[in-house]
N, C-alpha and C positions, 0 to 999 in steps of 0.2 A: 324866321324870315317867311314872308307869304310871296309867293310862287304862282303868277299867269300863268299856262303853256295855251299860246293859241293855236289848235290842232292837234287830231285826236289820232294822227297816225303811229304805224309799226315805231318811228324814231321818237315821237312826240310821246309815244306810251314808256319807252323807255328811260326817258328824261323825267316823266312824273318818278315812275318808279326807283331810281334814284334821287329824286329831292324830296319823297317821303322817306325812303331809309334815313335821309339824313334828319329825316324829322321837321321838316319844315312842312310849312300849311299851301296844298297846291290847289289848283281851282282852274282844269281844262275846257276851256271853250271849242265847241262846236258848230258850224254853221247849220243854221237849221233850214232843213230843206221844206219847198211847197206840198211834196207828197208824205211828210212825217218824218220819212227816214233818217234812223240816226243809225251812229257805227256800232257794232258789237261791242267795243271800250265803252262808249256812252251809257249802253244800255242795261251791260252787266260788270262794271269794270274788268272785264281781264278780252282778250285777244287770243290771237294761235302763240303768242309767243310771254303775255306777261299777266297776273292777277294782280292789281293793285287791291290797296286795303281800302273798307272803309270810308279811312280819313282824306282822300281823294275825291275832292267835291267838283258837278259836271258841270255847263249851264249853256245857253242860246245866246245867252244877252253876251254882246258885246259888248256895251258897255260897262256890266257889270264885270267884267274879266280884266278890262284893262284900268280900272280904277282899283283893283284888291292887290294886284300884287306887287312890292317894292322892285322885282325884276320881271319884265314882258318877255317869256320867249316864246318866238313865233320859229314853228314848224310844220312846215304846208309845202306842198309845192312851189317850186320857188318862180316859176313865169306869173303863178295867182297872187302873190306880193303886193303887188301895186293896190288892183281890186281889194284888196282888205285892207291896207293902208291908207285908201280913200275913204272906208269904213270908220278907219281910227280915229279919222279928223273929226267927225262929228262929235267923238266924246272929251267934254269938258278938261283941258288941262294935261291933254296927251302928249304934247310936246317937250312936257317935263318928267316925265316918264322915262325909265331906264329900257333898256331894251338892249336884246341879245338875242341875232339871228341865228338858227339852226338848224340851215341848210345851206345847200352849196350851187350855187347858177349866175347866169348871168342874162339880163333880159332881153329877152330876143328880138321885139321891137324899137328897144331904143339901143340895146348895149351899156346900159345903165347894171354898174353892181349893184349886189341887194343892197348895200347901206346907203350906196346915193338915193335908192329910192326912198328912205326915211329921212334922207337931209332935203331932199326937194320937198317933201310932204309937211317941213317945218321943226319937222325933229333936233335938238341940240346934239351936236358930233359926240361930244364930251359923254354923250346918252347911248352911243352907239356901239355893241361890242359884236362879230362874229363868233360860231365856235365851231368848230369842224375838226375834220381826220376819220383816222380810219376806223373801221368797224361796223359788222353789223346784229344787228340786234340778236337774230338768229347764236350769233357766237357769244356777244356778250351773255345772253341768258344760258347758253351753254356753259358758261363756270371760263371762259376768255376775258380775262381783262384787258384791255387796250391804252393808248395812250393818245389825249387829244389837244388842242389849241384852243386858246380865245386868245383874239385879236383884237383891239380898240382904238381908236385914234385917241382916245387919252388910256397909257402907259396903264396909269392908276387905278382904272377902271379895269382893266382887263386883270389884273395883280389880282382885286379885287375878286373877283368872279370866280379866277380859281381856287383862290380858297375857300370859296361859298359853296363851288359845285363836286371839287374832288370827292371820288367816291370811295374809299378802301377797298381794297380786290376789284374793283371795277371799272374806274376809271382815272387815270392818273394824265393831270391837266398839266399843261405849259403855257404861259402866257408871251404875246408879242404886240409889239407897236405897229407892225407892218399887215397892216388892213388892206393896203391893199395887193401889197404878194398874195397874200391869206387868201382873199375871194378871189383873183384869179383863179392863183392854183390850183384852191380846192373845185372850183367849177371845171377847169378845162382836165382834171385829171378822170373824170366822167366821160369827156371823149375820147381819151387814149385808152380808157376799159373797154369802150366800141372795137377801135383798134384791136387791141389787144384777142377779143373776143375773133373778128375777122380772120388773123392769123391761126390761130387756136382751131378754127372751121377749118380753115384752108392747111391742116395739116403743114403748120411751119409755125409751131407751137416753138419751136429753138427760138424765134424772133422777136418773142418778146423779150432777150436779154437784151439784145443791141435797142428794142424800142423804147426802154426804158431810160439808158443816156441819152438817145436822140431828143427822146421828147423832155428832159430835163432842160438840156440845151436850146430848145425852141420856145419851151415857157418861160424858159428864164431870161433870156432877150426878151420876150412879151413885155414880162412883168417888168425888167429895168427900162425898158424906152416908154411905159406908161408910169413911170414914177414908184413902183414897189423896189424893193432891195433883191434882185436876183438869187441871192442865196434862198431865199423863201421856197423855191421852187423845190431844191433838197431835204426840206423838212416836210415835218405833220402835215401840212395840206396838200403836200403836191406827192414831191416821191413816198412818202409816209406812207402815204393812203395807197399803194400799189398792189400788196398783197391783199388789200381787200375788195380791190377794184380790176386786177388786171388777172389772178391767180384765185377767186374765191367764188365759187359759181352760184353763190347767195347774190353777187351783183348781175345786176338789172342790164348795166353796160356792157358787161362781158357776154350776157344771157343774149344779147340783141345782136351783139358783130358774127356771132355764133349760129343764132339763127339763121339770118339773112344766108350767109354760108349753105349750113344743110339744110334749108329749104329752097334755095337758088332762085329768091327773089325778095323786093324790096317795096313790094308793095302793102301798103298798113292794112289794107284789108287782112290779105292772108297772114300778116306778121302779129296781129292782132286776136289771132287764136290761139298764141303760143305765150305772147306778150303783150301786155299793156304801152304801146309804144308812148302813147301821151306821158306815163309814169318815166320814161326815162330821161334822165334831167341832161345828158349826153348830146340828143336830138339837140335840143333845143340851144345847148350852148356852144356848138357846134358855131350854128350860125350865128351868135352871138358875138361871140372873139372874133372870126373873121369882120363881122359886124365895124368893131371898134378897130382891128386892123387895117381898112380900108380907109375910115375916118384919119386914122393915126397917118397915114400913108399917102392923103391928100395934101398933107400941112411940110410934112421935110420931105427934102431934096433925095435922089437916088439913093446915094450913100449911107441912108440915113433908115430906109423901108423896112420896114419887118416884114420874114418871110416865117411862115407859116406851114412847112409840107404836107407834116402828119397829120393836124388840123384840117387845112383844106381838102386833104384824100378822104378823111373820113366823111366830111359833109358831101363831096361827090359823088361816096358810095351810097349813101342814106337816102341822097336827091335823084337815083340811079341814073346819074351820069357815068357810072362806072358799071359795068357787069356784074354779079356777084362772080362769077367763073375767074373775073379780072383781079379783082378786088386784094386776096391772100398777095401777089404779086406786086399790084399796085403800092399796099403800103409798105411793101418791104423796099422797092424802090425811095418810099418818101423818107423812110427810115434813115436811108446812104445819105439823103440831099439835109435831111437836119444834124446830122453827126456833123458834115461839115460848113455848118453854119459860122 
């Protein structure tokens, strides 16, 4: 099998390096920048965390990356989606193209999941697979195996993927029909690792037990009033992914609620010497879900609203409409109001 990865990051480096063990032929694209720069993967294949072989081929051309491989997986930041998807159009015969996204967000200008973005861009559904959950690289290359999802609007196709991508001791796949529990969950569980992080600062680290049914219960009314199967929210993408997002200080989300905390402020200048706040995909889908919650919330009647607690505290605190002194407090309050949703 020949193997795209567009995107030469920490997750994207570990994905090559898993579809070469498995022996397949990969071919990572890189966006090439005006002043040269390419990423340490680009330049000598390996990273702080992986050396690929070899047989691990780099390139610029976009075009040429998305014409070589029989599966496109794009792993990038997931708000630059769009911007490179409009990229894709240009090359000949993209829309028949397979593809499997390998990231978790949701876009924050429109509130568009990542796969709507490739069905409005002309993409066939039947082309379209997610693959998420928990893990991070740091652990996997630590000798941790994990276990993860592919999601597809065609059944077949996601079946398909997993047995292309499982990895022996490394990664042990499940596949689902429910695309879109899947991208919910897996994006909004980035903002409960904010959460989770906040509390953690705020010395009421005990609250993440109770935040973790709350926020089960909040995504998963999310996900059934927007058409995903509520259960989704219990598995690999939503609660799955909790000890690596809410409990694993490799995450970005947890690094950030944590900050803001013991630095007692929420301003990106100063958060920005500790963290890359643009990198955390939390921010962003934050606003995002409530985004689609307020749309969703326009259309049916009172009865019918989706309420949001832990969601919306988090983006209050991020937008410092909340204090950081307030904050530890704040969500343990929102915690009580999603339990009894």
């Amino acid at each position: 099998m020949k193997i795209s990865i567009l995107g030469t990051g920490r997750w994207a480096s570990c994905i090559a390096f898993c579809m070469d063990r498995k022996g397949y032929d990969v071919l990572m694209w890189e966006r090439e920048h005006a002043d040269g720069h390419v990423s340490e993967l680009f330049a000598s294949h390996k990273n702080s965390f992986v050396t690929l072989s070899d047989r691990v081929d780099f390139t610029h051309d976009l075009a040429s990356a998305v014409g070589y491989g029989e599966v496109i997986i794009i792993s990038i930041l997931s708000q630059n989606l769009d911007s490179l998807i409009q990229q894709v159009r240009a090359v000949d015969g993209y829309q028949n193209k397979k593809y499997c996204i390998a990231m978790k967000g949701v876009e924050s200008s429109t509130g568009r999941r990542l796969s709507e973005i490739l069905i409005d861009a002309g993409i066939k559904r039947d082309n379209i697979a997610v693959w998420v959950g928990p893990g991070h690289v740091q652990s996997i290359f630590g000798g941790q195996p994990t276990n993860m999802i592919v999601s597809a609007y065609n059944a077949r196709y996601a079946h398909n993927l997993v047995k292309s991508f499982e990895t022996a001791g490394v990664l042990d796949i499940a596949s689902s029909d429910d695309i879109i529990g899947t991208e919910f969950g897996a994006a909004a569980k980035n903002v409960i690792g904010i959460a989770a992080g906040v509390l953690e600062g705020s010395n009421l680290e005990q609250k993440k037990g109770p935040l973790m049914p709350a926020s089960v219960k909040e995504i998963g009314k999310f996900i059934d009033a927007l058409g995903g199967d509520p259960r989704t929210a219990s598995g690999l993408a939503f609660l799955g992914d909790f000890q690596a997002t809410l409990f694993d200080h490799n995450s970005k989300n947890l690094t950030l609620g944590r900050t803001i905390i013991d630095k007692m402020t929420t301003d990106r200048e100063i958060l920005n010497k500790y963290i890359n706040v643009d990198s955390v995909e939390g921010v962003k889908t934050a606003e995002a879900l409530l985004k689609v919650q307020r749309r969703y919330n326009e259309r049916v009647n009172n009865t019918m609203q989706i309420k949001m607690p832990i969601t919306s505290a988090v983006h209050e605190i991020i937008s410092g409409k909340i204090r950081p002194e307030q904050a530890g407090e704040y969500i343990s309050r929102k915690i009580t109001e999603a339990l009894e949703l």
